[in-house]
N, CA, C and O atoms as CSV, one atom per row, in Angstrom:
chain,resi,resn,atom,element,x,y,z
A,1,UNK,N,N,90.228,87.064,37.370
A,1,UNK,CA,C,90.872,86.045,36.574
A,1,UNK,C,C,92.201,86.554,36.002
A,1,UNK,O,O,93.195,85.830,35.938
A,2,UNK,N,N,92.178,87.878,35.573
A,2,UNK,CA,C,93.575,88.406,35.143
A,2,UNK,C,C,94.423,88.325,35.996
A,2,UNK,O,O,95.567,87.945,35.746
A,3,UNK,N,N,93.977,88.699,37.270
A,3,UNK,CA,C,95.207,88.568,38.321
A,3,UNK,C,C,95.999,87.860,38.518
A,3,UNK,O,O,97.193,88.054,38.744
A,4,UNK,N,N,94.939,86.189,38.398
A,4,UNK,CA,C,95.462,85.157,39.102
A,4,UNK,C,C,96.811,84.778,37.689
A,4,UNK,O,O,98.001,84.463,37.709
A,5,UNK,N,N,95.824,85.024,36.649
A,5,UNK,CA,C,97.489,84.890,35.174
A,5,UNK,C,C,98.481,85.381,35.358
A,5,UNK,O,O,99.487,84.685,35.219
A,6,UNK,N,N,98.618,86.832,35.759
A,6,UNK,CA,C,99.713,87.506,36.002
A,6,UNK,C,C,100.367,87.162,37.041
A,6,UNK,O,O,101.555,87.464,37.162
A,7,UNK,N,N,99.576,86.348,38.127
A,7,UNK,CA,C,100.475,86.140,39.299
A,7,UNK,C,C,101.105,84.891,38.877
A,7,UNK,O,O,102.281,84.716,39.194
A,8,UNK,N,N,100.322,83.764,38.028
A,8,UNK,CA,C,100.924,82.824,37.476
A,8,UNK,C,C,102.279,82.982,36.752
A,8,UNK,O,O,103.345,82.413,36.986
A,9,UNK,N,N,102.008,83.777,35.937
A,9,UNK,CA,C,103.042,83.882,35.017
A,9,UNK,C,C,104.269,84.413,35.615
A,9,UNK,O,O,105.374,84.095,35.175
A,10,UNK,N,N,104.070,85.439,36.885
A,10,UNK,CA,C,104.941,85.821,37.498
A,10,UNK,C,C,105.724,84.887,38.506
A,10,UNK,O,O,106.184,85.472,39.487
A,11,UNK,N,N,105.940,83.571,38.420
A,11,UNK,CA,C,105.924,82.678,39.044
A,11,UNK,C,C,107.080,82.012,38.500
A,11,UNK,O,O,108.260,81.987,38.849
A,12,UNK,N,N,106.330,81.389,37.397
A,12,UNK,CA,C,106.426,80.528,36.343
A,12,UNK,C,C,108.157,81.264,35.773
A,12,UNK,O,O,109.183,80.659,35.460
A,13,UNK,N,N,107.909,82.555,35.822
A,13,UNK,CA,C,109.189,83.191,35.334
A,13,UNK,C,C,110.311,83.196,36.721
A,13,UNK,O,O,111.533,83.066,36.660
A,14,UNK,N,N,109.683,83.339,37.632
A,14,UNK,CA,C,110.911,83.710,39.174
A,14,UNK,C,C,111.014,81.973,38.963
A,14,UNK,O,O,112.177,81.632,39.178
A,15,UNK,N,N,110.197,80.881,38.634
A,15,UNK,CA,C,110.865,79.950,38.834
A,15,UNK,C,C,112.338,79.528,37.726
A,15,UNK,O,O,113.404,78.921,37.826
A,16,UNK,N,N,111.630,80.227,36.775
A,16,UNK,CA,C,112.710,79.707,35.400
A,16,UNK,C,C,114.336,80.949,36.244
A,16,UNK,O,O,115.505,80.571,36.325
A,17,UNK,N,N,114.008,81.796,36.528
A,17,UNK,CA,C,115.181,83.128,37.152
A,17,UNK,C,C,116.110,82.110,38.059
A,17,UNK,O,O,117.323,81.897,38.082
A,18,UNK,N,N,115.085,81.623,38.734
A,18,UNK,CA,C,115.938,80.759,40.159
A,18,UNK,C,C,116.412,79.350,39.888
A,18,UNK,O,O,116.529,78.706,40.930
A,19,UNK,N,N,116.792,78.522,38.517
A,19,UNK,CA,C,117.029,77.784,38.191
A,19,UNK,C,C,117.987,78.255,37.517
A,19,UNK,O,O,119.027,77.690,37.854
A,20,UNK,N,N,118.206,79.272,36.461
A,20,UNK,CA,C,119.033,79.887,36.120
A,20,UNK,C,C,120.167,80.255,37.097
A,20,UNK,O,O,121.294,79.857,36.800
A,21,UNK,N,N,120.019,80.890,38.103
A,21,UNK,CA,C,121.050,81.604,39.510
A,21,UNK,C,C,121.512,79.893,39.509
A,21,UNK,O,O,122.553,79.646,38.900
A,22,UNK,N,N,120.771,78.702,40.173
A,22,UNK,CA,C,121.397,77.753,40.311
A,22,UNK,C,C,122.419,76.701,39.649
A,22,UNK,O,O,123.024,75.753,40.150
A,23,UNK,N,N,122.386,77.292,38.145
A,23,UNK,CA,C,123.283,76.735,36.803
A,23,UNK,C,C,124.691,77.632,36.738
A,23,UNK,O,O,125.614,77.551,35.927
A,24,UNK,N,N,124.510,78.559,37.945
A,24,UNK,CA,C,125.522,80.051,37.425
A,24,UNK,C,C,125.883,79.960,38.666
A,24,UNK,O,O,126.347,81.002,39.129
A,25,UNK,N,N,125.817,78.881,39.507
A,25,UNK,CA,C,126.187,78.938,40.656
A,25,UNK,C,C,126.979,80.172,41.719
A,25,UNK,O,O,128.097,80.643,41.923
A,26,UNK,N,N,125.818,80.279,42.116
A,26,UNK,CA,C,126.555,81.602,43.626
A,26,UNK,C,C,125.934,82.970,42.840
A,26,UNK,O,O,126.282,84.055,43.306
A,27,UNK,N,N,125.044,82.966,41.687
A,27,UNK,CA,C,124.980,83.997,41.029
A,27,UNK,C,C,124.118,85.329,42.192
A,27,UNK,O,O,123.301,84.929,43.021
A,28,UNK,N,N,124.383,86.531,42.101
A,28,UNK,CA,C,123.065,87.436,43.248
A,28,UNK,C,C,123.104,88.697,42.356
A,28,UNK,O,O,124.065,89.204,41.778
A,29,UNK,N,N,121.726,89.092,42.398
A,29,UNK,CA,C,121.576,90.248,41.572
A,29,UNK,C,C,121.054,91.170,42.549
A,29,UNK,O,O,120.086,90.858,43.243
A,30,UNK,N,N,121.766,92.545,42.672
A,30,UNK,CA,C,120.605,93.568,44.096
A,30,UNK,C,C,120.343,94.519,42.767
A,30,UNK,O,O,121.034,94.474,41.749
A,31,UNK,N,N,119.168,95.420,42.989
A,31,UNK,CA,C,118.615,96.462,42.445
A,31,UNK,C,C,117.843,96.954,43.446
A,31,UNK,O,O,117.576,96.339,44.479
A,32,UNK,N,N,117.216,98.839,42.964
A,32,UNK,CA,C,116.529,99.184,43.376
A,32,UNK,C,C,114.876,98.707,43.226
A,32,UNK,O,O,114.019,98.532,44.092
A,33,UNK,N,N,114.822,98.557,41.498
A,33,UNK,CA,C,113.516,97.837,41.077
A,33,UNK,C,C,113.486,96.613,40.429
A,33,UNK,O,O,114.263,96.352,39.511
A,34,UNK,N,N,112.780,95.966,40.773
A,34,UNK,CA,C,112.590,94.458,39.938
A,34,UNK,C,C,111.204,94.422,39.298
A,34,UNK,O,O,110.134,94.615,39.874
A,35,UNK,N,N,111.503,94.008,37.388
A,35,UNK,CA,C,109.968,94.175,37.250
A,35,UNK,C,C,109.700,92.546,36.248
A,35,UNK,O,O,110.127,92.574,35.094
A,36,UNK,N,N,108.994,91.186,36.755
A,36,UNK,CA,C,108.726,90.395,36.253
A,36,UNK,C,C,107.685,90.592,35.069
A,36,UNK,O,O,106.519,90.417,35.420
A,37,UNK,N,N,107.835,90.850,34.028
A,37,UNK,CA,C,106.855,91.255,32.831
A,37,UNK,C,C,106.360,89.994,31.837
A,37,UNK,O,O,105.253,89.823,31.326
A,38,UNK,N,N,107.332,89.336,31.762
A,38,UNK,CA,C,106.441,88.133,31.485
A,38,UNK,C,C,107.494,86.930,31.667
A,38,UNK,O,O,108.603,87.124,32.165
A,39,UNK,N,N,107.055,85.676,31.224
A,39,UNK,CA,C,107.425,84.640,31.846
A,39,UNK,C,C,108.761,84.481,31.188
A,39,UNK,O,O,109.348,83.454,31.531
A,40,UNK,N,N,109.298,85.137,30.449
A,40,UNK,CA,C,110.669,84.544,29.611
A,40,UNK,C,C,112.064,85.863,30.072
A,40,UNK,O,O,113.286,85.713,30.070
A,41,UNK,N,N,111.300,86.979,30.392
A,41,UNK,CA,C,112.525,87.738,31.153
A,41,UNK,C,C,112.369,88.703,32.326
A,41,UNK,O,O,111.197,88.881,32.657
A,42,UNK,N,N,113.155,89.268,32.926
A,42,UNK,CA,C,113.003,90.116,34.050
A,42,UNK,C,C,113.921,91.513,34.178
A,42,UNK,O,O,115.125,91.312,34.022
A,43,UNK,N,N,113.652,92.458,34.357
A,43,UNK,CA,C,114.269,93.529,34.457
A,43,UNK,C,C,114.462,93.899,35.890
A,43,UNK,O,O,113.692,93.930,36.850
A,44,UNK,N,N,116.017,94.232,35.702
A,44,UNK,CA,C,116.184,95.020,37.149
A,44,UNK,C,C,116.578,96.241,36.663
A,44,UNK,O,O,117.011,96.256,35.511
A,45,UNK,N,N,116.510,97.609,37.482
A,45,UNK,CA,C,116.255,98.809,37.229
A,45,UNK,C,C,116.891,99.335,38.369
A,45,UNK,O,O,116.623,99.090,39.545
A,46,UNK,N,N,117.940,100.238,37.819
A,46,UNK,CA,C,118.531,101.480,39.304
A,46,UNK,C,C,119.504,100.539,39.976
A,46,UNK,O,O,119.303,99.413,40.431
A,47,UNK,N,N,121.164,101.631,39.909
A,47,UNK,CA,C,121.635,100.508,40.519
A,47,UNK,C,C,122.081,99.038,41.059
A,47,UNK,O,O,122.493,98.625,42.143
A,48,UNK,N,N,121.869,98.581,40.094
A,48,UNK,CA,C,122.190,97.480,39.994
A,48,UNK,C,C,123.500,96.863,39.925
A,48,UNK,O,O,124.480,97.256,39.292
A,49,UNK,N,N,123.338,95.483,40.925
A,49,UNK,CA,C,125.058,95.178,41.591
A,49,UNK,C,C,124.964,93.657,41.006
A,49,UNK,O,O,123.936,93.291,41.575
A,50,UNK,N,N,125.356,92.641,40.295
A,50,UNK,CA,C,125.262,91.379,40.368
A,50,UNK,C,C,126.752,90.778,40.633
A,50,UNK,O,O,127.746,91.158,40.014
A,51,UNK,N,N,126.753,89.771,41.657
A,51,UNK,CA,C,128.157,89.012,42.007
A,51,UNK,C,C,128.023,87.783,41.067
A,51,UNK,O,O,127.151,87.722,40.200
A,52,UNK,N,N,128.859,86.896,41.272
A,52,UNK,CA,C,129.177,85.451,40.777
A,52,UNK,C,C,130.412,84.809,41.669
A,52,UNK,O,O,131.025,85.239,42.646
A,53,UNK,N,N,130.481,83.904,41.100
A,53,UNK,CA,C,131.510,83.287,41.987
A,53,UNK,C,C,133.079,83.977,41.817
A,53,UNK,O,O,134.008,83.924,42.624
A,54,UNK,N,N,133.018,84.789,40.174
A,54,UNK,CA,C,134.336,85.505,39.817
A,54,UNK,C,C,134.067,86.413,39.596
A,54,UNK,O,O,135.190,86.910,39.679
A,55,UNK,N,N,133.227,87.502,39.247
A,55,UNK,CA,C,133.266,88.603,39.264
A,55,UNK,C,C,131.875,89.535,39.887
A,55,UNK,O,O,130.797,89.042,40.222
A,56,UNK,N,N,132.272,91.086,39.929
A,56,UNK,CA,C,131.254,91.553,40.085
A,56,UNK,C,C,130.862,92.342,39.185
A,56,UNK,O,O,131.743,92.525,38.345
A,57,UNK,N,N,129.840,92.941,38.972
A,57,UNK,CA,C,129.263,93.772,37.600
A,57,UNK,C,C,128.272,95.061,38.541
A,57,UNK,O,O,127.295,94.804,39.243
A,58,UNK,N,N,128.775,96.232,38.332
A,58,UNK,CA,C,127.787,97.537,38.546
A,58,UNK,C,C,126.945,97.951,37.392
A,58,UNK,O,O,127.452,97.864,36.274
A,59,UNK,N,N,126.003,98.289,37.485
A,59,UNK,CA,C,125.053,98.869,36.106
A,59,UNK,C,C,123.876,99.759,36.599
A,59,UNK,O,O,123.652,99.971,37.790
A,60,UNK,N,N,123.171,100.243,35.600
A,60,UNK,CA,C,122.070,101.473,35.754
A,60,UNK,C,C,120.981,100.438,35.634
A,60,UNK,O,O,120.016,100.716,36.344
A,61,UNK,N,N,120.820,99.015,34.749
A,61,UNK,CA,C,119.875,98.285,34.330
A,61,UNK,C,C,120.513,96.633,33.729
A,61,UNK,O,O,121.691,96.531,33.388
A,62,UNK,N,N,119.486,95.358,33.670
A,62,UNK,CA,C,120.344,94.405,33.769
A,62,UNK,C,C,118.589,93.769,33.022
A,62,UNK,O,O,117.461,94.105,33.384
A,63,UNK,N,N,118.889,93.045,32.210
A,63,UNK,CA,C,117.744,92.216,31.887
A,63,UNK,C,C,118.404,90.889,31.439
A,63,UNK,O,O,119.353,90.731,30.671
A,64,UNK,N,N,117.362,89.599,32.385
A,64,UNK,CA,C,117.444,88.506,32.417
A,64,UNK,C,C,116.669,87.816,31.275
A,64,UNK,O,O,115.503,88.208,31.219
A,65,UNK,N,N,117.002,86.898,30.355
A,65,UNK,CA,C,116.256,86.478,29.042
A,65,UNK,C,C,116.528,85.039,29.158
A,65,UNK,O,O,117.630,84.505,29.030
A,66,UNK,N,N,115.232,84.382,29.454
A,66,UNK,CA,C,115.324,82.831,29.733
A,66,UNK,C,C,115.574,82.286,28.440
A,66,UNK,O,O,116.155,81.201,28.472
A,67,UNK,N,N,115.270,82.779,27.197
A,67,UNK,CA,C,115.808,81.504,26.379
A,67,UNK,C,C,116.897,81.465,26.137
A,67,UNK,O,O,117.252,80.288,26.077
A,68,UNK,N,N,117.907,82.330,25.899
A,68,UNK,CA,C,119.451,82.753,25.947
A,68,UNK,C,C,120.409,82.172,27.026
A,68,UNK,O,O,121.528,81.702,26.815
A,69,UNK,N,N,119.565,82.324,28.602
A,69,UNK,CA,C,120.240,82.008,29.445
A,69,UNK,C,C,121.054,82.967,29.942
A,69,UNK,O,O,121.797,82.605,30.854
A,70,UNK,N,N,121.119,84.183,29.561
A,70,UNK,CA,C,122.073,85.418,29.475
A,70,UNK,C,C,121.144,86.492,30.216
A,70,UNK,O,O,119.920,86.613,30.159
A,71,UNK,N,N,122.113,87.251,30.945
A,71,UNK,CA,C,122.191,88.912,31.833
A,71,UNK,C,C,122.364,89.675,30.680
A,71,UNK,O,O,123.493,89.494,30.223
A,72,UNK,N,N,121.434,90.764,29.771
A,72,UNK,CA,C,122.610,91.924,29.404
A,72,UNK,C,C,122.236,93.298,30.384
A,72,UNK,O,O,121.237,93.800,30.900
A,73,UNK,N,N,123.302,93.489,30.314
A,73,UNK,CA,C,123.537,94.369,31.551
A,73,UNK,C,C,124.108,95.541,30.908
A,73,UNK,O,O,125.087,95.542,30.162
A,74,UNK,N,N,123.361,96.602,31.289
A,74,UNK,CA,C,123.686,98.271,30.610
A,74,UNK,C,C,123.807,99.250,32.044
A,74,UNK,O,O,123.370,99.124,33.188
A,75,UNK,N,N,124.694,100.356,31.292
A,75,UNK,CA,C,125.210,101.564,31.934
A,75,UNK,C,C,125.888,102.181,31.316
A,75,UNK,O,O,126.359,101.717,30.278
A,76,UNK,N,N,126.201,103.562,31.782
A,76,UNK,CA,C,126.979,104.655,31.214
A,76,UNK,C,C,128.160,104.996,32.107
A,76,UNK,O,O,127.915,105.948,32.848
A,77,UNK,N,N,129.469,104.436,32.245
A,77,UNK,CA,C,129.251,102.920,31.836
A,77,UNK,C,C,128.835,101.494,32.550
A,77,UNK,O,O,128.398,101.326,33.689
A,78,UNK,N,N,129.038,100.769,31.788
A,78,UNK,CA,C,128.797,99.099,33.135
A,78,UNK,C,C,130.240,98.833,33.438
A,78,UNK,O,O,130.954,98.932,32.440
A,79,UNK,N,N,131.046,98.427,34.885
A,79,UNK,CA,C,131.911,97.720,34.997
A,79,UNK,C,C,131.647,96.428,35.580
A,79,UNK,O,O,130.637,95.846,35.972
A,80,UNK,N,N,133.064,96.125,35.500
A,80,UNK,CA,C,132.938,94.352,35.527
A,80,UNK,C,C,134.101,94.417,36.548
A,80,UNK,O,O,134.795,95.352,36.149
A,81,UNK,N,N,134.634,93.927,37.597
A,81,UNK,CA,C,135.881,93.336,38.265
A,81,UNK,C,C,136.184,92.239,38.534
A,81,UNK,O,O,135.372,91.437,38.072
A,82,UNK,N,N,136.983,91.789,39.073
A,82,UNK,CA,C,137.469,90.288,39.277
A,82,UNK,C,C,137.142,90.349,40.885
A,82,UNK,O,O,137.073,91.330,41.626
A,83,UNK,N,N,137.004,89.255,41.101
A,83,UNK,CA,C,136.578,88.731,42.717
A,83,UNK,C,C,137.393,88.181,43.454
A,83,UNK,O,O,137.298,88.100,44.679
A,84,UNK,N,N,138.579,87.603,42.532
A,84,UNK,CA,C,139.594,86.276,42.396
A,84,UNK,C,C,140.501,87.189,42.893
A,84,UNK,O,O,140.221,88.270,42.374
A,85,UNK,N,N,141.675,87.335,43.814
A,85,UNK,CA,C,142.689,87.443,44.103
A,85,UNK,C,C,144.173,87.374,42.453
A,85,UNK,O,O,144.798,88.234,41.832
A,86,UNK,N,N,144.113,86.206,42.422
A,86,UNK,CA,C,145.137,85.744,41.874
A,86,UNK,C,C,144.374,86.476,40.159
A,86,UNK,O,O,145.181,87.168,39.538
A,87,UNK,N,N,143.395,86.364,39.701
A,87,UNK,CA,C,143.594,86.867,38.518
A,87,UNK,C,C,142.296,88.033,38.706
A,87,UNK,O,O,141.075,88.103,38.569
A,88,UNK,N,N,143.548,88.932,39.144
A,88,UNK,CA,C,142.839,90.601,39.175
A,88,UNK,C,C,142.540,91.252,37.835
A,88,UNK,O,O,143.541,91.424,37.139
A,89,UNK,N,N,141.229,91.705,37.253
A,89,UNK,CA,C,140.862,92.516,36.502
A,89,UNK,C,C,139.902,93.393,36.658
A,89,UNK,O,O,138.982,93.113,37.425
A,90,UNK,N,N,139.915,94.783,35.881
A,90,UNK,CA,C,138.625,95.428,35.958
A,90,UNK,C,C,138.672,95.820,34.185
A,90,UNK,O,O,139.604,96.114,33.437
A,91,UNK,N,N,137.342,95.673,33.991
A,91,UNK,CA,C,136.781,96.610,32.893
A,91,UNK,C,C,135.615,97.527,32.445
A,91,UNK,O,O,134.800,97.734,33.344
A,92,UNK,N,N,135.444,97.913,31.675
A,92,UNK,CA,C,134.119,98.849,31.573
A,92,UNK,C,C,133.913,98.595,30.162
A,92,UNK,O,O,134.747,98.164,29.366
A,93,UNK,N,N,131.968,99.102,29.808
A,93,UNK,CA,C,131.304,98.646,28.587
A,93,UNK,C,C,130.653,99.721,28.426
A,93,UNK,O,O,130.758,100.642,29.237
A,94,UNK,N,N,129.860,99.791,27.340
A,94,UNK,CA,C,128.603,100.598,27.062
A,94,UNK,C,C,127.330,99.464,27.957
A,94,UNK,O,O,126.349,99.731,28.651
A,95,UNK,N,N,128.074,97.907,27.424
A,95,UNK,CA,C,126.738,96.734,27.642
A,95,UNK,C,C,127.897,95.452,27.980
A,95,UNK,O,O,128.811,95.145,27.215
A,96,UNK,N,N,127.681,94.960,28.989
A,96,UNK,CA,C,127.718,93.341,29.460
A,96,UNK,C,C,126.668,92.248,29.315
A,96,UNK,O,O,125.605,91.958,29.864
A,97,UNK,N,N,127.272,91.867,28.537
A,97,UNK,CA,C,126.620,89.941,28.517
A,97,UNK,C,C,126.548,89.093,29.166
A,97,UNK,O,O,126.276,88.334,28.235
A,98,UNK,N,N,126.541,88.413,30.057
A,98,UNK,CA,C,126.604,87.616,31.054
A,98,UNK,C,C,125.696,85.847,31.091
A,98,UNK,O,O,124.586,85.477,31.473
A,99,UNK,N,N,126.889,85.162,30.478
A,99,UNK,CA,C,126.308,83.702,30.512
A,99,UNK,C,C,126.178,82.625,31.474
A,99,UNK,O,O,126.953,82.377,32.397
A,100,UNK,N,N,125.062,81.983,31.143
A,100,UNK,CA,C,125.343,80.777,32.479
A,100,UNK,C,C,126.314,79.930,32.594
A,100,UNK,O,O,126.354,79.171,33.563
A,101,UNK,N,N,127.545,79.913,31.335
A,101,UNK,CA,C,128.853,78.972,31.822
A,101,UNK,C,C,129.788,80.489,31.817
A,101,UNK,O,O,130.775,80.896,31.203
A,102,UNK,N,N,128.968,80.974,32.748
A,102,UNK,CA,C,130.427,82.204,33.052
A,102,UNK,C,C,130.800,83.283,31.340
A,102,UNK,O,O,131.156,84.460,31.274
A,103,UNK,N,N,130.664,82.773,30.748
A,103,UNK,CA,C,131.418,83.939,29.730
A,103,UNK,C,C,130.651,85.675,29.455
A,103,UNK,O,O,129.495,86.077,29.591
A,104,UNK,N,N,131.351,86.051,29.219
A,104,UNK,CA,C,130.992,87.675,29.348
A,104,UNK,C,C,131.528,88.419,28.307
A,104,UNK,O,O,132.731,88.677,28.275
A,105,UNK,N,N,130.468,88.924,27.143
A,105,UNK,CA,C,130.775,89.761,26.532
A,105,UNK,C,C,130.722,91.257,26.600
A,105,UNK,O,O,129.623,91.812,26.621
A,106,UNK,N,N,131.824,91.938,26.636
A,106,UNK,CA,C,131.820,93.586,27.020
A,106,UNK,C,C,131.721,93.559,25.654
A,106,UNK,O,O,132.220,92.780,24.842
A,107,UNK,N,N,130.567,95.108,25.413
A,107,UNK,CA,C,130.244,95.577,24.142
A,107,UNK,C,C,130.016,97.182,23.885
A,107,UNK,O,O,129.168,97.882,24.437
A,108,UNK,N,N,130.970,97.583,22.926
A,108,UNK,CA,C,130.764,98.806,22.508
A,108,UNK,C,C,131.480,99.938,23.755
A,108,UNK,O,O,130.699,100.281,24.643
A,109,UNK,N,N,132.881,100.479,23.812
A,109,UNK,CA,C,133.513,101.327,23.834
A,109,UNK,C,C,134.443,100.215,24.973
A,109,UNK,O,O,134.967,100.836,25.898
A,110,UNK,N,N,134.606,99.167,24.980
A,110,UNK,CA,C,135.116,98.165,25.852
A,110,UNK,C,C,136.571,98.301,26.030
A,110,UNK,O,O,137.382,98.661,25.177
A,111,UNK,N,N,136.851,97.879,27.568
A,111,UNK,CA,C,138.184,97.971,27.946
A,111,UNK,C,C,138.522,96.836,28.844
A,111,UNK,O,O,137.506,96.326,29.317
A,112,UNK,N,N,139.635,96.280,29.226
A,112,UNK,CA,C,139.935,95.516,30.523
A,112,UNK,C,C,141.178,95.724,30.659
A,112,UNK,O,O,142.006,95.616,29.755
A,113,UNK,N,N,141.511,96.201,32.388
A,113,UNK,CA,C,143.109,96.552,33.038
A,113,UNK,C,C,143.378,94.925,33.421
A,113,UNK,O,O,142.596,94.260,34.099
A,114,UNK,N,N,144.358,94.536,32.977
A,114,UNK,CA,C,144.999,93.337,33.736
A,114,UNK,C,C,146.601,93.429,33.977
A,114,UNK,O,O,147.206,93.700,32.940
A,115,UNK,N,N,147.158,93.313,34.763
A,115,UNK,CA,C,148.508,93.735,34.873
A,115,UNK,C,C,149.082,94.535,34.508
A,115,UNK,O,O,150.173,94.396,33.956
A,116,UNK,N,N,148.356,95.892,34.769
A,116,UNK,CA,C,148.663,96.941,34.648
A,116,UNK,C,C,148.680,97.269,32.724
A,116,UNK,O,O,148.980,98.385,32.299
A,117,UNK,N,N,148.393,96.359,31.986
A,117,UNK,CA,C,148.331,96.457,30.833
A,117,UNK,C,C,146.805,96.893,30.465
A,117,UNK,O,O,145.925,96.490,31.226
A,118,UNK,N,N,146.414,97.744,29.273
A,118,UNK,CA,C,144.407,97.777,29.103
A,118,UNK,C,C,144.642,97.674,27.243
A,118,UNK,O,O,145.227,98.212,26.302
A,119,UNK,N,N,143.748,96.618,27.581
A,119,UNK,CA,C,143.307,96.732,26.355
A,119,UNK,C,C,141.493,97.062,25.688
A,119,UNK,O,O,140.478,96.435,25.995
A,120,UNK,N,N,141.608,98.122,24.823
A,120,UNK,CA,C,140.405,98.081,24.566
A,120,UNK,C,C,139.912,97.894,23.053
A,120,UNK,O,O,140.757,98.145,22.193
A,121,UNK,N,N,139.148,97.647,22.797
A,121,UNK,CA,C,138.002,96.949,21.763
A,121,UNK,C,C,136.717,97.511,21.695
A,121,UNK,O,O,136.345,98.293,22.570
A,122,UNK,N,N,135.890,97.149,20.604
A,122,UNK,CA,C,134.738,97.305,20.593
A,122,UNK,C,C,133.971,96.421,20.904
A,122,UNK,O,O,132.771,96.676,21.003
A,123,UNK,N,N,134.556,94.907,21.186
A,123,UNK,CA,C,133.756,93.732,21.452
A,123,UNK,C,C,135.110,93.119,22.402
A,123,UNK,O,O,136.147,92.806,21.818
A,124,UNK,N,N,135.009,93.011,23.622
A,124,UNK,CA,C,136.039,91.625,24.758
A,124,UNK,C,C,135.242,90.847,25.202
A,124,UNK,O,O,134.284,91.240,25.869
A,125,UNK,N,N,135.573,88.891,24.787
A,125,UNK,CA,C,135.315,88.461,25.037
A,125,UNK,C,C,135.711,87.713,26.484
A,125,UNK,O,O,136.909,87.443,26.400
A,126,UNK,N,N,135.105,87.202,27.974
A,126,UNK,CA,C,135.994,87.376,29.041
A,126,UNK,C,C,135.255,85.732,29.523
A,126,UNK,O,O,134.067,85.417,29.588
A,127,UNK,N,N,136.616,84.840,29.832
A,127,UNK,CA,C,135.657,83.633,30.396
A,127,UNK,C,C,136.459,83.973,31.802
A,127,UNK,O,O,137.663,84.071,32.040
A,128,UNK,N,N,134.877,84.159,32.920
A,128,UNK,CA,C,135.790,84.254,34.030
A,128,UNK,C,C,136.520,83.068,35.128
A,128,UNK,O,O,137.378,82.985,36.007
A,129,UNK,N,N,135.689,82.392,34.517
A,129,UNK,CA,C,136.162,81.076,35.482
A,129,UNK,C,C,138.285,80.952,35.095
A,129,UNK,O,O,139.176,80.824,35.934
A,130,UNK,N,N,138.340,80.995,34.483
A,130,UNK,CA,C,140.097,80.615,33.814
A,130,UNK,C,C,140.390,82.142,33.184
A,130,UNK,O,O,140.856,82.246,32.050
A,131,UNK,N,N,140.191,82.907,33.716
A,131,UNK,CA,C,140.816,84.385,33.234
A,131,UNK,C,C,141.115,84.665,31.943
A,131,UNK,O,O,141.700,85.728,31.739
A,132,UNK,N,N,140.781,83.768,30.757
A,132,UNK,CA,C,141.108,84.136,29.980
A,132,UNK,C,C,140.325,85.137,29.223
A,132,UNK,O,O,139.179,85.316,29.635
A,133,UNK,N,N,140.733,85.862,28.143
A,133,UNK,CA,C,139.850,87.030,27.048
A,133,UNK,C,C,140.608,87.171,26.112
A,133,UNK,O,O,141.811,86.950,25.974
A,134,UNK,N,N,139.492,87.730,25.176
A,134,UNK,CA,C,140.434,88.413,23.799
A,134,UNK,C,C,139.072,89.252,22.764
A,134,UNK,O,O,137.884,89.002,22.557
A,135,UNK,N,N,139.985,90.267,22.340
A,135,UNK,CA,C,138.743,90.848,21.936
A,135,UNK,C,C,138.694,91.126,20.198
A,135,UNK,O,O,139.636,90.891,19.442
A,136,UNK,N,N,137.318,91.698,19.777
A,136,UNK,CA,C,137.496,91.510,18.298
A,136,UNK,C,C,137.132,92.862,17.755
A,136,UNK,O,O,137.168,93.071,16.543
């Protein structure tokens, strides 16, 4: 009987994950480990690569939190790049945020290169769809 809960629940959560990817359109997450623990979030573990339609994000670890709707995404450090041609950026975090209308908070030792200019912060806020940011 435990099984069949855990397989439930493990379900119940990849379904809420895969409705999420579909609100974040084009979203893909690769890792080495994936661990569904209960129905409201998911951990990926090792390596971890996630695309979007504008950027890409490298990390050591990435946890998905269904009521938020949000990726935070950790590494030593995490970067972030642009995907987009026309508005080229890269930055790096201690931690990335990652929302389902695109916005992205870099947190704690934060930077972003954009035209050869970097600015860094302890908090950049980044909407990637329209390139814009600013940090606090």
């Amino acid at each position: 009987m435990k099984i069949i809960l855990i397989i439930l629940l493990s379900f119940i959560s990849f379904e809420s994950f895969a409705q999420y990817f579909q609100e974040s359109k084009n979203l893909n997450i690769k890792a080495k480990e994936i661990d569904i623990a209960t129905d409201k979030n998911i951990t990926f573990l090792e390596n971890v690569l996630i695309n979007s339609n504008y950027v890409s994000i490298n990390a050591d670890s990435a946890e998905y939190h269904k009521n938020e709707k949000s990726i935070t995404i950790k590494g030593l450090p995490t970067t972030i790049h642009s995907t987009e041609k026309n508005r080229s950026f890269f930055g790096s975090a201690d931690k990335i945020i990652f929302y389902s209308d695109e916005r992205i908070f870099l947190v704690g030792n934060a930077s972003i290169t954009h035209n050869k200019i970097i600015i860094s912060s302890n908090k950049i806020v980044l909407n990637s769809t329209n390139g814009s940011f600013t940090s606090e």
